[in-house]
C-alpha positions, -999 to 999 in steps of 0.1 A, spaced: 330 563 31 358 537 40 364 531 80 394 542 96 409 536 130 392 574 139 358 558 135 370 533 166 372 561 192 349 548 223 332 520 207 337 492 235 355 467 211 377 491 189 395 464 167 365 445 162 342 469 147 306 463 127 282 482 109 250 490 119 266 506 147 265 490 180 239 499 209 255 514 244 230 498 270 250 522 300 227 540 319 203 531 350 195 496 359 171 478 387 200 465 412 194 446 444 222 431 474 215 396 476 232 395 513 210 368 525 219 345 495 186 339 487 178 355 452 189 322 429 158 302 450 133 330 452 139 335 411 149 370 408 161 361 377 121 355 364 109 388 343 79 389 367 99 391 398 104 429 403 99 432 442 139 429 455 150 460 430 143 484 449 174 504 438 189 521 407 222 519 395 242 539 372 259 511 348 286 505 340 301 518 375 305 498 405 281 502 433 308 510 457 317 539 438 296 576 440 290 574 400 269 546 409 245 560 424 246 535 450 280 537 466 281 514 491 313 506 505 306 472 526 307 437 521 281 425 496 290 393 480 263 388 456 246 417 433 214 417 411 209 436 384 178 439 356 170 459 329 140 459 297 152 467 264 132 468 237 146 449 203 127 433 174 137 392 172 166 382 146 156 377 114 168 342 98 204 338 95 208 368 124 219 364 161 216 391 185 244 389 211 248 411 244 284 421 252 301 426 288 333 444 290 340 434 326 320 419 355 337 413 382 340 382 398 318 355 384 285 364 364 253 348 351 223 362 327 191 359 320 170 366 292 130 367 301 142 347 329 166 317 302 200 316 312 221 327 284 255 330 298 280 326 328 314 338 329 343 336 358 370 366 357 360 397 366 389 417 345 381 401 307 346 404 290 322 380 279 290 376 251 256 359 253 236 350 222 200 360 230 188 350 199 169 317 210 154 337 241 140 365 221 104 349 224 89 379 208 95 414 197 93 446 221 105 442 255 125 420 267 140 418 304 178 412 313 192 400 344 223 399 358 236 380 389 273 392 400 290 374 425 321 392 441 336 373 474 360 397 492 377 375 517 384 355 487 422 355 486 421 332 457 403 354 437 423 374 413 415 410 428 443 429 423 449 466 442 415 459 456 409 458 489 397 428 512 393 447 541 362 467 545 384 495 545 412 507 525 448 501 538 486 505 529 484 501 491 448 486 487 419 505 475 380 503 475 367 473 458 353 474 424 321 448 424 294 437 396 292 454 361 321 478 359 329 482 317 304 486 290 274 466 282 261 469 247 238 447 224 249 435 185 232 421 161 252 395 135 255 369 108 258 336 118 285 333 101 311 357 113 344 369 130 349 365 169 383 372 170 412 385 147 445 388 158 472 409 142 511 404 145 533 426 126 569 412 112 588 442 100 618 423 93 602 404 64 577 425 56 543 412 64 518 409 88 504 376 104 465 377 104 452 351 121 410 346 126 383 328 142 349 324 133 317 317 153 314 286 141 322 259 115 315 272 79 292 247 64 308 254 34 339 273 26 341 311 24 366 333 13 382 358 37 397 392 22 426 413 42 430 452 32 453 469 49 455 506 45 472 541 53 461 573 51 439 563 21 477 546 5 468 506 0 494 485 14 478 451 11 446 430 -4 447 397 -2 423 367 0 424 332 12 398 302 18 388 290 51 370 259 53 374 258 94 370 277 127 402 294 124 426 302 97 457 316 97 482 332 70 506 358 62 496 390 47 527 403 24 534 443 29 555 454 -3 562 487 15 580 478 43 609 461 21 619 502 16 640 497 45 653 538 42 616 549 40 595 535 69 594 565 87 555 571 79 548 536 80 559 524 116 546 527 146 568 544 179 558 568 204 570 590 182 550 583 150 521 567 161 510 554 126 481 530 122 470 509 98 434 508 88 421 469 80 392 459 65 384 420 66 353 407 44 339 371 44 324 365 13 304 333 -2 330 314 -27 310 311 -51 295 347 -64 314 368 -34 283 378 -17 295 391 16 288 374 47 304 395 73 322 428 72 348 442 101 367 468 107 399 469 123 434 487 127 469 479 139 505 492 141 533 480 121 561 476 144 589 449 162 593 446 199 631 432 206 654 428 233 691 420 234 726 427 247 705 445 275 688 472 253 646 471 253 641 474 208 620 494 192 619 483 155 653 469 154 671 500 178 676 506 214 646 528 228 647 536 267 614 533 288 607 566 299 573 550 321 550 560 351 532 534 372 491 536 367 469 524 392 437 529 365 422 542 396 395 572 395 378 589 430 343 586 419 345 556 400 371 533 413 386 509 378 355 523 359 361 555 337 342 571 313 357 569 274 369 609 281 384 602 313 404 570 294 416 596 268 427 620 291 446 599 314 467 588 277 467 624 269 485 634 303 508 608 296 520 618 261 517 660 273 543 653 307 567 636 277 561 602 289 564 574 263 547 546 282 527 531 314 529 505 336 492 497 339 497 481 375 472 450 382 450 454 361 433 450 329 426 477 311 395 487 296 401 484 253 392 520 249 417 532 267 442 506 250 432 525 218 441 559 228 471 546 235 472 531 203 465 563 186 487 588 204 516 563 208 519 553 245 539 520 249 520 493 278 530 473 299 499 452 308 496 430 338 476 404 354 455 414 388 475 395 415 454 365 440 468 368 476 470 330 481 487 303 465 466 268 455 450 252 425 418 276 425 450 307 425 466 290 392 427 280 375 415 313 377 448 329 373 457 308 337 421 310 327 418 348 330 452 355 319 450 337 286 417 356 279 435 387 287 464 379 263 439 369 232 419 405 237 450 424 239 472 409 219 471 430 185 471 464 200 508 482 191 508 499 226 509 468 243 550 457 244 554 434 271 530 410 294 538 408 336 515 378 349 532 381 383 539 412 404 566 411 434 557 372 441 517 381 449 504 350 449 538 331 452 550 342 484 575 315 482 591 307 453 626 300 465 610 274 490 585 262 477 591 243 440 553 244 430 554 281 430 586 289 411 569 265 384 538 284 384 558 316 379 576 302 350 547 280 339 527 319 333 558 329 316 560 301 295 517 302 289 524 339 282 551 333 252 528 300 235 499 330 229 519 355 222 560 350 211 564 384 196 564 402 234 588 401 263 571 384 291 580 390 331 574 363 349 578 381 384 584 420 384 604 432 413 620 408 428 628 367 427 631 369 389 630 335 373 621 332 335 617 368 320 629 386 288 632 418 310 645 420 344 625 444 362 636 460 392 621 477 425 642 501 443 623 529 465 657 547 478 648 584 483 690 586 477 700 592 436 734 588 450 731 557 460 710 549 424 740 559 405 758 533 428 738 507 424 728 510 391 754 531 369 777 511 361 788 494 328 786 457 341 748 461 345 740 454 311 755 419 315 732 415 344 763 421 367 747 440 403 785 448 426 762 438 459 731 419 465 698 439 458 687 456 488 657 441 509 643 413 521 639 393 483 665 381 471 663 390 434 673 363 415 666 329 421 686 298 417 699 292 381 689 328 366 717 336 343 717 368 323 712 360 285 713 399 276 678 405 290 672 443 294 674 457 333 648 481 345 641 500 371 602 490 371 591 506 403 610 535 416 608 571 437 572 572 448 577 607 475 545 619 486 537 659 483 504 676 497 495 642 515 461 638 519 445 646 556 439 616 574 455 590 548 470 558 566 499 555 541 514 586 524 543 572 499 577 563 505 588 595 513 573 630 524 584 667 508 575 702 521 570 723 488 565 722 453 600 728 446 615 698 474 594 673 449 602 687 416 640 686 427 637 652 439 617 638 410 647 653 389 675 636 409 660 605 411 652 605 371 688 616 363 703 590 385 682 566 364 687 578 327 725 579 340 725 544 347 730 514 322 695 509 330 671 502 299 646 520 312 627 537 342 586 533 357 581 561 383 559 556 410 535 570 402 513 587 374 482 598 397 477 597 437 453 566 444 432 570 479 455 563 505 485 563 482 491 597 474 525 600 457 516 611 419 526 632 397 493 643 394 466 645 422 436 619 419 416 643 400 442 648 372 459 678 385 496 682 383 517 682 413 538 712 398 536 727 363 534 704 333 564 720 316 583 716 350 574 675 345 583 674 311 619 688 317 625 660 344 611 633 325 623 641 290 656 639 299 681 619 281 712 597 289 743 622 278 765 613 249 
């Protein structure tokens, strides 16, 4: 039976997809704090070591968090963890590779005590081959060092808090193994990466792949693309290096009065099925067989409109913190659907995902139920050469992960100068700003980037704007006038940023209001920071959600992100409650948010 996109649904790496099926290695671990520093010289990492794991862990959740098991809360820079698992050695021509989704900061394993991998960048995954230190069939013992400094204020952390507890906007840290771990077994020769960009306009698809290695000889790579059973493509090339690249011709799309079932919107959510074979030149024996999907569909912007295949679409957005109470940045593969669900059922079209990267499984119900992204880099707190390393390292991994899912329609590496306290003052900052921008639109041209969200704009393809007023009145003002879509504000944006630097001229980039309302209702006891604003009753917040909103569909805005889509610890002003519930009736939320500009 052919594979579809349906057969993706919670496998960790859903546009990358093998037979056999893959092997989930979540579950209890050994784990161990390494507070005295001392575990890399007493060799935890040796199979016959056993003595310091005197815990169990619950992976892949943090140990801070209560789905851990652990839940310790405090400052513990260095984590151990260890595991047996029991798989037969490769057979020739085979590798067996062990997947990470996330690890959060800087990681090394160990395979029956041979390092076979170390990775920096706790937000982006990673793979070790554990093929040479399979030294026998049956049992074999993984270890894990995780290394997670929270004074680190060059670390790219995010909402994540470097106090030992949270304050303001900051939350519990999210340490160690936080997104699935899973074994795979391979040909040599094989797919590591395939990236899909769609080109409605002239009606193809750019495919481009990467393989594990140099082919010693050259193989033949086969593209079909498929919908709803309806071929729309087959097509075969040679490659005879590590990476190929070519466009993939869709006859279809040149029906320019009958794409309705073919593109992807909010909408329509339509995906494309693809199937991508390496095969030996000479007799076509297969070498490696994936399974993929994407989405057929333009992102644009222009004359201050946001474009969704070729027309003006307006961002009806929440901000998500990607934030759960038990389980901090970690979620289970139901509790990923059901945040995308909630999205789609309170007639939202899209989310923010707000510093941070999120796991590909939820990126996939997006995907599938059409919910437009923005995705966003997790912010460093201190500007310097390790800042922009880490920050450019992690980032372009990001991008290349991310970068074919249809959900995904623009990239934010900077939010509200984090990082670049500066950039007015201080040159090397503004050119670290634009030089993300600029980084962002080499990997991926076919996006809007935002250089800096919020505030101090400097290169950007959408100028996003933060405005917490509590007044619609004065949004209306500020916003709803005709002049804004020539990037025309009649006074200077209100606080202490300025919000364009030197030289910014508009060039028909799209204005939106990226961070907005935020009013807090049924505050949590005890919280240190509530919102921006406090209501009595149910109805005080539904009627201010629904002024604010208006005032913002009113405007010549392109688009609004409400603040925000569930409370957060400390930050409780959702419009659901940290445990999913709605702050008032989900037909009540739908009203307000589905609202539309009048004619």
């Amino acid at each position: 039976m052919p594979h579809t996109h349906l057969d993706a649904a919670g496998h960790p790496r859903p546009q990358l997809v093998r037979d056999p099926d893959w092997r989930d290695l979540s579950g209890p671990w050994q784990f161990a704090h390494d507070d005295a520093g001392t575990g890399r010289s007493e060799r935890w990492m040796d199979p016959a070591v056993t003595e310091p794991f005197t815990r169990t862990i619950t992976v892949p959740y943090p140990p801070e968090s209560q789905a851990s098991g652990v839940q310790d809360t405090g400052f513990h820079p260095v984590l151990w963890y260890r595991r047996t698992i029991d798989v037969p050695r490769p057979a020739a021509g085979r590798r067996l590779l062990l997947h990470f989704g996330a690890v959060d900061h800087r990681a090394e394993v160990w395979l029956n005590g041979r390092q076979v991998g170390r990775h920096e960048g706790g937000h982006t995954g990673f793979t070790c081959d554990l093929t040479e230190a399979v030294d026998r069939d049956g049992e074999q013992v993984v270890v894990v060092r995780a290394e997670d400094q929270p004074l680190d204020a060059a670390q790219p952390r995010g909402k994540q808090d470097w106090r030992r507890d949270p304050h303001v906007i900051w939350y519990h840290r999210t340490s160690g193994i936080w997104q699935p771990v899973w074994l795979e077994e391979v040909p040599e020769d094989r797919l590591t990466v395939l990236h899909w960009t769609p080109d409605v306009a002239h009606a193809r698809v750019r495919c481009r792949m990467r393989l594990a290695r140099w082919p010693l000889r050259p193989l033949r790579a086969t593209v079909r693309l498929a919908l709803g059973g309806r071929l729309l493509a087959e097509q075969s090339v040679l490659v005879d290096g590590e990476e190929a690249g070519f466009d993939v011709s869709v006859p279809a799309l040149r029906h320019a009065q009958d794409l309705d079932g073919l593109l992807w919107s909010p909408e329509h959510p339509n995906l494309v099925d693809a199937t991508v074979v390496l095969s030996e030149t000479a007799d076509d024996t297969p070498v490696d067989r994936v399974f993929s999907y994407l989405g057929l569909r333009d992102i644009g912007w222009g004359e201050g409109a946001f474009l969704l295949n070729h027309k003006p679409y307006f961002l009806r957005f929440a901000l998500q913190q990607g934030y759960w109470p038990a389980s901090h940045l970690a979620a289970s593969a139901d509790e990923l659907r059901r945040d995308a669900e909630l999205a789609k059922e309170i007639g939202l079209n899209g989310l923010r995902v707000h510093q941070k990267i999120e796991d590909p499984r939820f990126l996939y119900w997006a995907d599938r139920l059409g919910l437009m992204l923005w995705e966003e880099m997790p912010s460093a707190y201190a500007f310097g050469t390790r800042t922009v390393e880490r920050v450019v390292g992690e980032w372009t991994e990001a991008i290349s992960r991310d970068l074919s899912h249809p959900s995904i329609v623009a990239w934010v590496p900077v939010n509200e100068s984090w990082s670049v306290p500066n950039p007015a003052l201080v040159p090397e900052q503004r050119h670290f700003m634009d030089g993300l921008y600029h980084l962002t639109k080499a990997l991926d041209p076919a996006r809007p980037a935002v250089s800096n969200d919020g505030w101090e704009i400097s290169a950007a393809d959408i100028w996003g704007v933060h405005d917490y007023t509590q007044q619609a009145r004065v949004l209306r003002e500020r916003y709803g006038h005709a002049s804004l879509r020539r990037g025309e504000f009649p006074e200077p944006w209100p606080g202490a940023r300025r919000l364009l630097l030197d030289g910014v001229h508009h060039q028909g980039q799209p204005v939106v209001l990226s961070e907005f309302g935020g009013a807090t209702f049924e505050p949590a006891e005890g919280a240190q920071w509530f919102g921006y604003d406090t209501v009595a009753t149910e109805r005080e917040f539904t009627d201010r959600l629904a002024a604010l909103v208006g005032a913002a569909v009113d405007s010549g805005l392109a688009g609004y992100c409400y603040t925000q889509f569930t409370d957060t610890e400390q930050e409780v002003n959702g419009l659901f409650t940290a445990d999913r519930r709605p702050k008032v009736p989900v037909p009540e939320l739908r009203a307000v948010l589905t609202r539309t500009r009048p004619r």
